[in-house]
C-alpha positions as CSV (number, residue, x, y, z in Angstrom):
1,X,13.4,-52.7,22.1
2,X,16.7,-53.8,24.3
3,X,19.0,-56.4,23.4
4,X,20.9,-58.3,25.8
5,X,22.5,-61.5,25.6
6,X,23.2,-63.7,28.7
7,X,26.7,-65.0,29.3
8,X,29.4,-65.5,31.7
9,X,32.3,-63.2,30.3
10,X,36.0,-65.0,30.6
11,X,37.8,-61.5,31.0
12,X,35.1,-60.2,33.9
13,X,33.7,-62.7,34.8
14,X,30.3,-60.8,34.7
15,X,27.1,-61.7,33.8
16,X,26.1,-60.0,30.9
17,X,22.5,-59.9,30.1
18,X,19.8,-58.6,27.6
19,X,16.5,-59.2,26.6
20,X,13.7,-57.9,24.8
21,X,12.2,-55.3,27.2
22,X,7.8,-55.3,27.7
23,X,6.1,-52.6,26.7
24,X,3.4,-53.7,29.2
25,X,3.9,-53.7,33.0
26,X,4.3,-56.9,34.2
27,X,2.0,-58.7,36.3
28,X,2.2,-60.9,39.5
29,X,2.6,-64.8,38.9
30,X,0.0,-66.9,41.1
31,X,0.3,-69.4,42.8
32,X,-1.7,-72.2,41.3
33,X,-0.1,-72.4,38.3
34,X,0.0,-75.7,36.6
35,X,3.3,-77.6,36.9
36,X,4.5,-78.9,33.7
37,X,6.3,-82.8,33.1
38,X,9.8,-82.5,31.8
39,X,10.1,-83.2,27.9
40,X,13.3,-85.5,28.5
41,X,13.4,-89.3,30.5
42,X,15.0,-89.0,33.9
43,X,18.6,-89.6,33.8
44,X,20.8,-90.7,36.7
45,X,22.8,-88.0,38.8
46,X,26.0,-89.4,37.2
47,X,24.9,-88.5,33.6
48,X,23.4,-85.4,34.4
49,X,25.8,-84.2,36.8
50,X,29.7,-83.5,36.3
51,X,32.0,-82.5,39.6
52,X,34.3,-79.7,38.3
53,X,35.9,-78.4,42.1
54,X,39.3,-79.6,42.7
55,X,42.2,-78.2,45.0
56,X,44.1,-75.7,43.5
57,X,47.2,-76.9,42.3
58,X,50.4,-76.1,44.4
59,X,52.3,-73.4,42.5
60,X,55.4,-72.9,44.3
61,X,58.5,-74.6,43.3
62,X,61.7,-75.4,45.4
63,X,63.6,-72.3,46.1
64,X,60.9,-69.8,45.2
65,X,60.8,-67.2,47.8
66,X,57.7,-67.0,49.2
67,X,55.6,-64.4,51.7
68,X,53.7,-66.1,54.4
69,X,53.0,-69.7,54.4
70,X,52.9,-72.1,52.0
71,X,49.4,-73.1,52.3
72,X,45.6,-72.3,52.7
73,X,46.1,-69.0,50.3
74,X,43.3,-68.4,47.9
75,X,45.6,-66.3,45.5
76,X,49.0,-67.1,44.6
77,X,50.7,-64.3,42.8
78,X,53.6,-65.3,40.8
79,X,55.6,-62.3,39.5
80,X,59.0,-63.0,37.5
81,X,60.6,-59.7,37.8
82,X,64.1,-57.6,37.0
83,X,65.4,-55.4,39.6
84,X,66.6,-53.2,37.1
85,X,63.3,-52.4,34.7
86,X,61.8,-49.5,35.9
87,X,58.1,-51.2,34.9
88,X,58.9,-54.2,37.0
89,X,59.6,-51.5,40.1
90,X,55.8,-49.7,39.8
91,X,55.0,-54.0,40.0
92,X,57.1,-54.7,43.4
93,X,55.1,-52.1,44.8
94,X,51.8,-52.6,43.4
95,X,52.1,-56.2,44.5
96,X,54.1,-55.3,47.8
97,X,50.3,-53.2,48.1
98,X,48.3,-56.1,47.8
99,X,49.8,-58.5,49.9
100,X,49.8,-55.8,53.0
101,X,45.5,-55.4,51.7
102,X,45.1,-59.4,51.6
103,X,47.7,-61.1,54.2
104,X,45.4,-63.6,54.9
105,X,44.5,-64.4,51.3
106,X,47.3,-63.7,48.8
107,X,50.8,-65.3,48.6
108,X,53.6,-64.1,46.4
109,X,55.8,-66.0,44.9
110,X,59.2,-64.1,43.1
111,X,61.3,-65.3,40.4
112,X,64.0,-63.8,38.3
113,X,63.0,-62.3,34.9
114,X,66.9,-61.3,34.3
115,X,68.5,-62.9,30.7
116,X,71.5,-64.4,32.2
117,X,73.6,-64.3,28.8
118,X,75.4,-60.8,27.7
119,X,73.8,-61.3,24.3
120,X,71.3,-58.9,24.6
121,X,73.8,-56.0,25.8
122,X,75.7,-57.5,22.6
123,X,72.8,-57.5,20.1
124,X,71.9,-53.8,21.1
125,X,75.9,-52.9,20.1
126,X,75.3,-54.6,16.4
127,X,72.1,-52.8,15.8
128,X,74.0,-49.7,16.8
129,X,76.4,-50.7,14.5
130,X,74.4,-51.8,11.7
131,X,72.8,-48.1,12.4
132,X,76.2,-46.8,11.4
133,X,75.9,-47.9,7.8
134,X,71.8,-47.3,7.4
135,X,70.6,-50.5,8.8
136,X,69.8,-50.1,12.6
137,X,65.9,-51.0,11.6
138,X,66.9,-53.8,9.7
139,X,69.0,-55.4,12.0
140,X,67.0,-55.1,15.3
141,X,64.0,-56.5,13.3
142,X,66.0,-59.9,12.8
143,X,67.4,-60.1,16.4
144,X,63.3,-59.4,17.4
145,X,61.9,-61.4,14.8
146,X,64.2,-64.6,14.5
147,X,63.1,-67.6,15.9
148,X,66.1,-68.7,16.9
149,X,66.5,-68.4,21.1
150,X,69.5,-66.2,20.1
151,X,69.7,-64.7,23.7
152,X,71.1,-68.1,25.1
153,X,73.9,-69.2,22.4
154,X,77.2,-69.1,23.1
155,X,79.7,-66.9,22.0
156,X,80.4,-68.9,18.9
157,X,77.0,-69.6,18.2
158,X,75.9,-65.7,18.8
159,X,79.2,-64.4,16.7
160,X,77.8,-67.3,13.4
161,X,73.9,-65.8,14.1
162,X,75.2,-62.1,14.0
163,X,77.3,-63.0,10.9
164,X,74.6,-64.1,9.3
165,X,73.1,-61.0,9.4
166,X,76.1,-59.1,8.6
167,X,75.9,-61.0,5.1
168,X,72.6,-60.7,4.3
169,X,72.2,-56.5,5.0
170,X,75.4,-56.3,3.3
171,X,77.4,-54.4,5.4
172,X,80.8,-53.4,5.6
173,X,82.2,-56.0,8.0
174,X,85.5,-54.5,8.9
175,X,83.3,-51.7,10.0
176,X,80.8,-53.1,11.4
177,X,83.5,-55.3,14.1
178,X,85.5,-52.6,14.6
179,X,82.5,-50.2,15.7
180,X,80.7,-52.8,17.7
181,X,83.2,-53.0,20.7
182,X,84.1,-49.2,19.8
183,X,83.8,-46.8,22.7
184,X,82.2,-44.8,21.0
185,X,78.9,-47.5,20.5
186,X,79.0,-48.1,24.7
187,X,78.8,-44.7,25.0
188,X,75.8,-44.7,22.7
189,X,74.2,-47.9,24.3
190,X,74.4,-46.3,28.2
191,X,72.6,-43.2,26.3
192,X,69.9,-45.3,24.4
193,X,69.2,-47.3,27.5
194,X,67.8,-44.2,29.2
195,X,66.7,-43.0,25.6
196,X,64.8,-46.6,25.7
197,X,62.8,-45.9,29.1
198,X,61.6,-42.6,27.8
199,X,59.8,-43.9,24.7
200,X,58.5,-46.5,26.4
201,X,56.6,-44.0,28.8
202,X,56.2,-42.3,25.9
203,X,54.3,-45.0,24.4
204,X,52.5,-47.2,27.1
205,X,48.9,-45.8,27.6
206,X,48.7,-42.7,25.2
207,X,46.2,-42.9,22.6
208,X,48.7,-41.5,20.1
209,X,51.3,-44.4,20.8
210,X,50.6,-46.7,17.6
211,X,51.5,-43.3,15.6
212,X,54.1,-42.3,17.5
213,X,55.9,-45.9,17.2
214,X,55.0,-46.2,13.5
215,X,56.9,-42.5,13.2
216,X,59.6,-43.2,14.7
217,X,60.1,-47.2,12.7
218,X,59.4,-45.5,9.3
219,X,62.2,-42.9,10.0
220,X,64.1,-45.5,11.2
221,X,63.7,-47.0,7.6
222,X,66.1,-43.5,6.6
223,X,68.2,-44.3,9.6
224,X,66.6,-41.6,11.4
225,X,64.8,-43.5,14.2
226,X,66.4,-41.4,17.3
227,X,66.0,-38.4,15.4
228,X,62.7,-38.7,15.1
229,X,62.1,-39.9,18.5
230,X,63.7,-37.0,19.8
231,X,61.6,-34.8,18.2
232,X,58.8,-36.4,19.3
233,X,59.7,-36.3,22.8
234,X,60.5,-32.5,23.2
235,X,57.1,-31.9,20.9
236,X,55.0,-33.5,23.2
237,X,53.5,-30.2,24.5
238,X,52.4,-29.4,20.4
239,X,50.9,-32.8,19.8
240,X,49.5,-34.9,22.7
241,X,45.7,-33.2,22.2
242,X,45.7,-33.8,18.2
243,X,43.3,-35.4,17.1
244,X,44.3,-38.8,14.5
245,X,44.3,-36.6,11.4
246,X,46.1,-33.8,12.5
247,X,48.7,-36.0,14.5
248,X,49.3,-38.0,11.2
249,X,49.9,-34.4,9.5
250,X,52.3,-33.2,12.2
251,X,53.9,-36.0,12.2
252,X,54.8,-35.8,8.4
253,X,55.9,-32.2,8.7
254,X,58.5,-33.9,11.5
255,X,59.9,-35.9,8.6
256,X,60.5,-32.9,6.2
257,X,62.4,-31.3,9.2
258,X,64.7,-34.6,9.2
259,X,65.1,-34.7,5.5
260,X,63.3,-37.8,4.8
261,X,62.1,-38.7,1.6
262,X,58.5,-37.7,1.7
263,X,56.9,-40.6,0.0
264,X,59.2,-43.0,1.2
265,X,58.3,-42.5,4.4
266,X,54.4,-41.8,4.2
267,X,54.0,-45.4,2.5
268,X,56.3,-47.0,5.6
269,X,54.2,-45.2,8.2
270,X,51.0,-46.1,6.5
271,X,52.3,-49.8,6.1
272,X,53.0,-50.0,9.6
273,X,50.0,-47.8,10.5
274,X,47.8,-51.4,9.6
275,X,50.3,-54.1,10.9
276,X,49.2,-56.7,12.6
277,X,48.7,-55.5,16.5
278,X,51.3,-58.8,17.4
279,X,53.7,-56.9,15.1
280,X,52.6,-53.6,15.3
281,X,55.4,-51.3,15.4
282,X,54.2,-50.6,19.2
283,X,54.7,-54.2,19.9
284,X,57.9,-54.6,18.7
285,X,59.2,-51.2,20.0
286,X,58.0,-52.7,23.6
287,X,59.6,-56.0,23.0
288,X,62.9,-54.6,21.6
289,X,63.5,-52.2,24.1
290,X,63.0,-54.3,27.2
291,X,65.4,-57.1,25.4
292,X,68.3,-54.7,24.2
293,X,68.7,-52.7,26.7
294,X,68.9,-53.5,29.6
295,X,71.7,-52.4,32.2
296,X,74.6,-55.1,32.5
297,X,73.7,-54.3,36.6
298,X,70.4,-56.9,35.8
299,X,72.3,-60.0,36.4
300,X,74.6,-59.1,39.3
301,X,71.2,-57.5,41.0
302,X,69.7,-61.0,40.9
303,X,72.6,-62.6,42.2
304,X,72.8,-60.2,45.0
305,X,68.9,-61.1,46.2
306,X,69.5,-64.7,45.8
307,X,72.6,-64.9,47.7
308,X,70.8,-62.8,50.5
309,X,67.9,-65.1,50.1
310,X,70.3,-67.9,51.2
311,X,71.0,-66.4,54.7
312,X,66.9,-65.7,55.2
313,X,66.9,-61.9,53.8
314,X,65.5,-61.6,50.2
315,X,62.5,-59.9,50.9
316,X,64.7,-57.7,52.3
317,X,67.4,-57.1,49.5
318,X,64.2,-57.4,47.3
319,X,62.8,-53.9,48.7
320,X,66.6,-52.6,49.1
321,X,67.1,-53.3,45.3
322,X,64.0,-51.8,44.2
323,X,64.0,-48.7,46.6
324,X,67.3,-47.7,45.1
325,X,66.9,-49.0,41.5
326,X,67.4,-45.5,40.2
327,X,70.9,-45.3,41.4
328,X,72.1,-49.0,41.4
329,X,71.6,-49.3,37.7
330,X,73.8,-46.5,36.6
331,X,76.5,-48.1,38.5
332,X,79.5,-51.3,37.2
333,X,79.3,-54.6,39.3
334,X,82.1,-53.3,41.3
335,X,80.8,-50.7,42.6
336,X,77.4,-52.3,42.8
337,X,78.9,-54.9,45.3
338,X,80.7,-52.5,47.1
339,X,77.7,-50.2,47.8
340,X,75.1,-53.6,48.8
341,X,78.2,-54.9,51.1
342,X,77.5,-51.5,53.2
343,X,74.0,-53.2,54.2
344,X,75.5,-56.3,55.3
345,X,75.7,-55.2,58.9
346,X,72.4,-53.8,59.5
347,X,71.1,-56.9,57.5
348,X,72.9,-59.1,59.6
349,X,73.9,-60.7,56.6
350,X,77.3,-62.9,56.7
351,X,79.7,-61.7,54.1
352,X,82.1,-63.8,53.4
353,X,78.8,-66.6,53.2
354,X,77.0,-63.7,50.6
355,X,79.7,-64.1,48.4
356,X,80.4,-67.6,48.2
357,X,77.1,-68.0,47.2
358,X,77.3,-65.0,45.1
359,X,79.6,-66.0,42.8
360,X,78.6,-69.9,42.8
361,X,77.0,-72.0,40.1
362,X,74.0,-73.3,41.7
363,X,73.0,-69.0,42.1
364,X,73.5,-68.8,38.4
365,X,71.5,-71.8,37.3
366,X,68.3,-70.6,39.8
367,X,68.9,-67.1,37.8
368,X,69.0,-68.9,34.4
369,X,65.9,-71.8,35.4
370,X,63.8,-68.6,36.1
371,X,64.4,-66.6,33.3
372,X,64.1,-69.6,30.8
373,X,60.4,-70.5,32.3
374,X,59.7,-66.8,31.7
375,X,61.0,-66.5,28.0
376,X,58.2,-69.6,27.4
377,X,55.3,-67.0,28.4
378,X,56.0,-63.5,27.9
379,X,58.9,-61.4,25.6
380,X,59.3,-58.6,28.1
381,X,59.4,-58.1,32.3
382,X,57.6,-58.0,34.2
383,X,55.5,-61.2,33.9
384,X,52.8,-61.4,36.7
385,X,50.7,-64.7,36.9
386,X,47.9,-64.4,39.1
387,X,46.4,-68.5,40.3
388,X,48.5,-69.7,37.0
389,X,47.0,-66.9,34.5
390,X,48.2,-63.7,32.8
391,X,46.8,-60.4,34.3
392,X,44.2,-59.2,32.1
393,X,45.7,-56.5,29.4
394,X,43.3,-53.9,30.5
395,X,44.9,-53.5,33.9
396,X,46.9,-50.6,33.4
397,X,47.4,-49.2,37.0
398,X,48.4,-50.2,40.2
399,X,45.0,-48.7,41.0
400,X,43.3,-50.9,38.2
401,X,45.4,-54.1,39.4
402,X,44.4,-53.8,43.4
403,X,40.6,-53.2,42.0
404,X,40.7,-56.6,40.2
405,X,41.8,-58.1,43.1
406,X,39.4,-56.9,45.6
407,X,36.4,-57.1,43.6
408,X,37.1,-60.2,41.0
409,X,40.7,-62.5,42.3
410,X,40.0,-62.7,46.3
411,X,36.4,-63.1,46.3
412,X,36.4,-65.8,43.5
413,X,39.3,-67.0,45.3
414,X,38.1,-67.3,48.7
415,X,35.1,-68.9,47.3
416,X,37.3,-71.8,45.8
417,X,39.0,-72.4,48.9
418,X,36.0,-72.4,51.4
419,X,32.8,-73.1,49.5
420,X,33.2,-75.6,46.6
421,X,31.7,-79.4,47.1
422,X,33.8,-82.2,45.7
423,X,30.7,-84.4,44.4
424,X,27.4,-84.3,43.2
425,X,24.7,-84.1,45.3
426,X,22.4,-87.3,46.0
427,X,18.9,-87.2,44.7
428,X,16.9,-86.5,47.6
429,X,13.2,-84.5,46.7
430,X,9.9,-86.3,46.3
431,X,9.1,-85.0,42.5
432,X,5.2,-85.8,43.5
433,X,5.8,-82.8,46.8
434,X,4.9,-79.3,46.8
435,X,8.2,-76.8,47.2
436,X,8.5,-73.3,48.0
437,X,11.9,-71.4,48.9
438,X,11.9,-68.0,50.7
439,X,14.6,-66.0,50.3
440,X,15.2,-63.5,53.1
441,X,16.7,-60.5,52.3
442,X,17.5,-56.9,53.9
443,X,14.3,-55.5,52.6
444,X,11.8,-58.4,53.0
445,X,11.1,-62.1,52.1
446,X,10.5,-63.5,48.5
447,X,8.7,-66.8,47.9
448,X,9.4,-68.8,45.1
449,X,7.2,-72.0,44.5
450,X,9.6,-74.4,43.4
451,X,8.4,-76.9,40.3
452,X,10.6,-80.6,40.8
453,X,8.4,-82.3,38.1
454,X,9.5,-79.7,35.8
455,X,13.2,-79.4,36.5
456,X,14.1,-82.3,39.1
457,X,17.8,-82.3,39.2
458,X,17.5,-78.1,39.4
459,X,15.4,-78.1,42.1
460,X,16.9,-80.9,43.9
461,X,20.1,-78.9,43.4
462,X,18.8,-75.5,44.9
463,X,17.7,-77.6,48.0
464,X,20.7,-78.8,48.5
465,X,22.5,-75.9,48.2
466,X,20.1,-73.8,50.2
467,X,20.2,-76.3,52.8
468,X,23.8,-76.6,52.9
469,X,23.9,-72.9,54.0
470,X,25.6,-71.8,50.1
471,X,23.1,-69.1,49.6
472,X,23.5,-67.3,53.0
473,X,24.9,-64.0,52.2
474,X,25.0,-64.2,48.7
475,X,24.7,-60.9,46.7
476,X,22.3,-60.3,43.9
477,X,25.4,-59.0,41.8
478,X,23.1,-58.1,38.5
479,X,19.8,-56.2,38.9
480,X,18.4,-54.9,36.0
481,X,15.3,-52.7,35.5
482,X,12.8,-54.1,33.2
483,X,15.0,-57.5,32.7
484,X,16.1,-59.8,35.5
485,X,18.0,-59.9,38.6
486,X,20.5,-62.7,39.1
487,X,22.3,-64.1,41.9
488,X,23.8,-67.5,43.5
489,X,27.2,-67.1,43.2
490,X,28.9,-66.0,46.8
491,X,31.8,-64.4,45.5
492,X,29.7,-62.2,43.4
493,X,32.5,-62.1,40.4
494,X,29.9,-64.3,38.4
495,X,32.8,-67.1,38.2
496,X,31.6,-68.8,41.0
497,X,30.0,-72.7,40.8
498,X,29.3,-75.4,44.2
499,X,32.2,-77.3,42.3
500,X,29.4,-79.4,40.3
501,X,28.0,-78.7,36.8
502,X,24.9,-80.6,35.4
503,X,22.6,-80.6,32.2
504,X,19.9,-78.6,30.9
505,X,16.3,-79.0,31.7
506,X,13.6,-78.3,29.2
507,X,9.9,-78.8,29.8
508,X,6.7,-77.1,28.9
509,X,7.5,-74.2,31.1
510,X,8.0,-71.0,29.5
511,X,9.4,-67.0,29.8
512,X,6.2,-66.3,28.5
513,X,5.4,-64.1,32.0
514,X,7.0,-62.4,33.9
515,X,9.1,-63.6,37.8
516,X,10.3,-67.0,35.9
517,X,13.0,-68.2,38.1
518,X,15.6,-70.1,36.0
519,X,19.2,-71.2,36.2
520,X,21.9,-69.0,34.4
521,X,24.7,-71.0,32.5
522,X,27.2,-70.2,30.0
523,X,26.3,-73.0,27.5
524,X,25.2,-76.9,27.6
525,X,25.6,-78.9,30.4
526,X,26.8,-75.6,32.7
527,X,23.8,-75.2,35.1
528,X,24.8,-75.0,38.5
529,X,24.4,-72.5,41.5
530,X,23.4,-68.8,39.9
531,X,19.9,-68.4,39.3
532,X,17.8,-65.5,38.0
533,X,14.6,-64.3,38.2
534,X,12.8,-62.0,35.2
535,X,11.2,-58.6,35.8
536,X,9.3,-59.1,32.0
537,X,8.5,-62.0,29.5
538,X,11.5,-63.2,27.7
539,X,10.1,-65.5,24.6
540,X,13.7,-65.6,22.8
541,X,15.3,-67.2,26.0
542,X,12.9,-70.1,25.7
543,X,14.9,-73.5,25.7
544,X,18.3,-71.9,26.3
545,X,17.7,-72.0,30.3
546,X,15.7,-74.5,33.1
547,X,13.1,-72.7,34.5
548,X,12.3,-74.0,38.3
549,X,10.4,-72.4,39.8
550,X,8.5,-68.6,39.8
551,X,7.7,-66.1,42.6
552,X,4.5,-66.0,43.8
553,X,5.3,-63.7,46.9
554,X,7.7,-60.5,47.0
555,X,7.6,-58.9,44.1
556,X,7.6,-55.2,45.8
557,X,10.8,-56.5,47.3
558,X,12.4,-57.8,44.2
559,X,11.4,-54.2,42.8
560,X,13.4,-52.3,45.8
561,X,16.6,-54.3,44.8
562,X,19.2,-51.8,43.9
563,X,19.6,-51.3,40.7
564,X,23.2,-52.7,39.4
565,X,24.6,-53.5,36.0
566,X,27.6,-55.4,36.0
567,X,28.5,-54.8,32.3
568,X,27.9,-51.2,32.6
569,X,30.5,-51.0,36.2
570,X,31.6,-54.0,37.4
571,X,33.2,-52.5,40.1
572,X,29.7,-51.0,41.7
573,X,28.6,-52.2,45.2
574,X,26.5,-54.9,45.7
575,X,24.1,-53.6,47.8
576,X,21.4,-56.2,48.3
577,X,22.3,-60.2,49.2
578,X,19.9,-63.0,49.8
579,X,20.5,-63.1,53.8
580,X,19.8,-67.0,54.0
581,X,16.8,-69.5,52.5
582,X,14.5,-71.7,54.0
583,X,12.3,-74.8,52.3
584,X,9.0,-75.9,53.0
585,X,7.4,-78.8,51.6
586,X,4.3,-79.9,51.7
C-alpha cells in the first residue's frame, strides 16, 4: 500500500498528496445517492468565513531606484547588492534576466549592500596579524562570532573591541600594532581577497564543501589555514569524485604533508565535521569571507551609482559597474573616479553635479541606511527579497531562480493582483435544491452532483466562485493515478485562495468510494477554492476534509487527465485545465 499525506507545502507551494491505494478497481458513483444532513448547527457566514485577500503592501521606500512604475506589479524584487562581490554580479544579471522575461509583472527595487565603515578591511588586517603569532582562527572567530555590531563603531570604539581581543589571545601587542598597518599585511590582504573568492567557489554547491571547510578550519587551528586551502585548491583534479570516506582519508594525508599534528587535527575536523549547520565551518567560512574581505573600491562603487542616480542614470552606472567589476575592483578610488569620469559624456552625466553629490553626506547616509536594513536580515551579499521574503535556499542557479519565478512567484502573483475577492460571499443556495456542476474541459464534460445539505457553505462557495468566472481556465495542477486529482487554484502553484478562508464541514458523507469531490485545505478553518476529486476510497481521510459533492458523469474523462505529480516535478506542464463551469439547479 501507498502513503501520501495531503498538504500545502510552504517552500513549493505544492500539493502533496498520499493515500492508501485500492486493490480493487473503482467503480462509478450514481446518481441517486442519498444526501446526508451536516453533523454541526448552521453557523452564520461571519463565523464560518474569514477574508484573508488584502493589497500587497507598497515595498518601495523614498530614493529606491526603481525599474518601471511604481504600481500595478505582481512581484517586487528587492535585491540589496555590492558592486564589488562577484556573487552579487551572477545576481544583477540573473535579475536584469527576469525583469526583460516579466516587464509587465516584476519590479525591481535596488539597495546598497556595501558596509560603509573601514572596519571590515581593518578586522581582516588583525586576523592577519593575529595569524602572525598562531591565532588567525582564533581571532576571525571573535570578530564573526561577537555580538557586538563591531562593523559600525568608531575608531575608538573598534581600536577598545580589537584590544580586547589582543588581551584575551595573549598576543604580543607591540607586534601585533606594528604588523597590522605593515605593508607587508596589505600586501597579504589584496592576495587573500582573491584567495577569498576562490574558496568560496570552491565551496558553494560541491558536495565535498562541508569537508573541505572543516579541513581547511582545523589546519587553521596549527596556523595553517591557507596552506591547506592551497592544497586543496590545486588537488581538486585528485579529490572532487571521492567518495566521503576516502575524501576524509585524503584529506588527512594533506595534513601530514603540512606537518600538523595528526591527532590534533583529526579531533578538530571531526568536531567541526558535526557543528551545528548555523556554525558549521562552511557557514562561517561564507560569512567571514564576504565580511573581511571585501575591496576598499565597495564603497566608492556605491557612491558612484547613487550620485549618477541623482542626474536620472543608475540603471545605467548599475550595468557599467557590474559589466566591468572584474577590473574596477583591482583599482584605488582615484583611479576608480578617473576611469567612471570617462563615461560622463556618453552618459550625459553632469560632472561637476556627479561629484557634489558624490562626495556629500546625504549619499553617504542612503549608502549607510541601506546597508544597516540589510545587516538586520542577512550576514553576507547579496540579499534578494522577492514580495518581502527570502529566496528559497535551494535556488542555486540563475536557471533555478528564473524557474521559480515562472512557474511559482508570477503566477501566484498575478493571481493576487487580478483574482482575489475582498469579502465573503453572501449565502445565496436553497439547501432544499438539487445542484449539479459540469466542468468543461479539453477532453470532455464532468458532472458533479453537488450535496448543499451536506456541506452548505462549500457548496455555496463553489457556486459562487464558479459563477464569478474563478474556475475558467484553471489547471488540474495534481493528477495522480490511483489517488485523486486536484485543482481550483488559477495560478496552479497550489498557494492560491479567492482571498476568503472558511471552516470545515463534517457530515455523514464518506471517502468510503470512489469520485468523492472534497475541498483540499492545509488545516482547520483553511477550506477555500481547491478542490479534489478521488480516483479510490480513502477511509483515513474521513473527517480531515468536506466532501460536496461526487461525479456522477465523466469518469473516462477524469481518467484521460494527464498524469502529473507535483511533489515528484513541480516544474512539469500542466496539461489539462477546467475550461469554465456551469450550474444547474433544479
Amino acid at each position: 500500500m501507498k502513503k501520501f499525506l495531503l498538504l500545502i507545502s510552504l517552500l513549493l507551494g505544492l500539493i502533496v498528496l498520499s493515500a492508501c491505494q485500492s486493490s480493487e478497481e473503482p467503480t462509478n458513483a450514481t446518481s441517486n445517492t442519498a444526501q446526508p444532513t451536516t453533523t454541526a448547527s448552521d453557523p452564520s457566514i461571519s463565523d464560518m468565513c474569514t477574508v484573508q485577500s488584502e493589497s500587497a503592501d507598497e515595498l518601495s521606500q523614498p530614493g529606491d531606484h526603481i525599474t518601471g512604475a511604481l504600481e500595478n506589479y505582481s512581484i517586487t524584487i528587492v535585491s540589496y547588492n555590492d558592486f564589488t562581490c562577484q556573487g552579487c554580479a551572477a545576481i544583477a544579471s540573473a535579475l536584469a534576466q527576469a525583469v526583460e522575461l516579466y516587464p509587465d509583472d516584476i519590479r525591481l527595487i535596488y539597495r546598497y549592500f556595501t558596509s560603509p565603515a573601514k572596519n571590515p578591511l581593518v578586522a581582516a588586517r588583525a586576523a592577519e596579524a593575529a595569524g602572525n603569532q598562531g591565532k588567525f582562527i582564533e581571532m576571525y572567530e571573535y570578530f564573526y562570532t561577537s555580538s557586538q555590531p563591531w562593523v559600525d563603531l568608531g575608531e575608538e570604539g573598534f581600536n577598545e573591541f580589537i584590544w580586547t581581543q589582543v588581551t584575551a589571545l595573549e598576543l604580543n601587542p607591540d607586534q601585533f600594532f606594528e604588523e597590522i598597518s605593515s605593508e607587508e599585511i596589505s600586501n597579504q590582504i589584496l592576495e587573500r581577497y582573491n584567495d577569498a573568492y576562490l574558496y568560496l567557489e570552491l565551496l558553494q554547491g560541491n558536495p565535498r564543501g562541508l569537508q573541505i571547510a572543516a579541513a581547511a578550519e582545523a589546519a587553521g587551528r596549527q596556523n595553517q589555514f591557507w596552506a591547506m586551502y592551497q592544497q586543496l585548491l590545486s588537488s581538486q583534479d585528485t579529490w572532487q569524485e571521492l567518495d566521503t570516506t576516502s575524501m576524509d582519508q585524503y584529506l588527512k594525508e594533506l595534513a601530514g604533508t603540512l606537518g600538523l599534528e595528526a591527532e590534533t587535527y583529526q579531533q578538530d575536523f571531526e568536531l567541526l565535521l558535526i557543528s551545528n549547520i548555523e556554525e558549521s565551518p562552511y557557514s562561517r567560512a561564507l560569512n567571514y569571507f564576504s565580511l573581511f574581505y571585501r575591496t576598499p573600491i565597495a564603497v566608492a562603487a556605491a557612491k558612484t551609482a547613487e550620485a549618477a542616480g541623482n542626474q536620472g542614470k543608475f540603471w545605467e552606472m548599475h550595468d557599467l559597474l557590474f559589466i566591468n567589476q572584474e577590473l574596477l575592483t583591482t583599482l584605488n578610488e582615484s583611479s576608480f573616479l578617473d576611469l567612471i569620469s570617462e563615461q560622463f559624456e556618453a552618459m550625459e552625466i553632469d560632472a561637476d553635479l556627479f561629484m557634489d553629490d558624490y562626495y556629500s553626506q546625504e549619499t553617504e547616509a542612503v549608502i549607510i541606511e541601506d546597508y544597516l536594513q540589510a545587516r538586520d536580515a542577512s550576514t553576507t551579499a547579496p540579499l534578494v527579497l522577492v514580495n518581502g521574503s527570502p529566496t528559497p535556499p535551494y535556488l542555486t542557479t540563475v536557471g533555478d531562480f528564473l524557474l521559480w519565478l515562472d512557474n511559482f512567484m508570477v503566477p501566484y502573483g498575478q493571481h493576487i493582483r487580478d483574482n482575489q475577492f475582498f469579502e465573503c460571499p453572501p449565502m445565496t443556495i436553497d439547501t432544499d435544491a438539487q445542484y449539479t456542476a459540469t466542468l468543461h474541459t479539453e477532453k470532455g464534460d464532468i458532472l458533479l452532483a453537488l450535496y448543499p445539505e451536506a456541506a452548505p457553505y462549500a457548496v455555496n462557495n463553489f457556486i459562487f466562485l464558479a459563477e464569478n468566472d474563478y474556475y475558467d481556465n484553471t489547471p488540474f495542477y495534481a493528477v495522480i493515478e490511483g489517488f485523486i486529482v486536484q485543482a481550483g487554484d488559477p495560478s496552479g502553484t497550489g498557494w492560491g485562495t479567492p482571498g476568503f478562508l472558511y471552516d470545515l464541514e463534517i457530515s455523514e458523507l464518506n471517502f468510503d468510494r470512489p469520485y468523492m469531490v472534497a475541498m483540499a485545505n492545509s488545516g482547520p478553518g483553511s477550506n477555500s477554492s481547491q478542490f479534489f476529486i478521488t480516483f479510490s476510497p480513502l477511509s483515513y481521510l474521513n473527517g480531515q476534509h468536506t466532501i460536496f459533492g461526487e461525479v456522477i458523469e465523466g469518469v473516462d474523462v477524469l481518467k484521460m487527465l494527464t498524469i502529473r505529480d507535483p511533489e515528484k516535478d513541480p516544474f512539469a506542464p500542466m496539461e489539462d485545465h477546467i475550461l469554465d463551469i456551469t450550474i444547474d439547479k433544479k
